[in-house]
C-alpha positions, 0 to 999 in steps of 0.5 A: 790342096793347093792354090794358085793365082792366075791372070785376068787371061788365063781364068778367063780361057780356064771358064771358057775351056770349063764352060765347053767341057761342062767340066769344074775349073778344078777338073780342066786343071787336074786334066792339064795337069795330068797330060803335062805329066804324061807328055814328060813320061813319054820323053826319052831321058838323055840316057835313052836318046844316047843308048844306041851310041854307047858302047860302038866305040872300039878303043883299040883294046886300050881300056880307055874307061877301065884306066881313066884314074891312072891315065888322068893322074899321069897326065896331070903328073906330066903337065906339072912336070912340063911346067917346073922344067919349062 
């Protein structure tokens, strides 16, 4: 169960939407509530946005992704190097 408090506006529209409904206050609430929750199920995650783009990338046999670790360590170990001799 929950409460909320609404501003002189909002109740005013929720008994004008109940009154054309013929429905409680409560029930135009759930009702809202239910189509927001519907209209966020309906939207694709980022991850399904990007689906058709992950993987067409050709790295040239390099295996960028399988030696991100190493190749990340050797930056930084050339970065301090350059540094120190620099």
């Amino acid at each position: 169960m929950a409460t909320v408090r609404l501003d002189v506006p909002t109740e005013a529209a929720l008994k004008r939407l109940a009154a054309q409904r013929g429905q409680t206050k409560s029930e135009v609430i759930r009702d809202a509530i239910a189509r927001l929750a519907g209209e966020d199920r309906a939207q694709p995650s980022a991850h399904d946005k990007l689906r058709p783009f992950v993987g067409i990338v050709d790295s040239g046999g390099r295996q960028l992704s399988t030696e991100t670790g190493r190749r990340f360590r050797e930056l930084l170990e050339e970065r301090r190097r350059a540094r120190r001799a620099g």
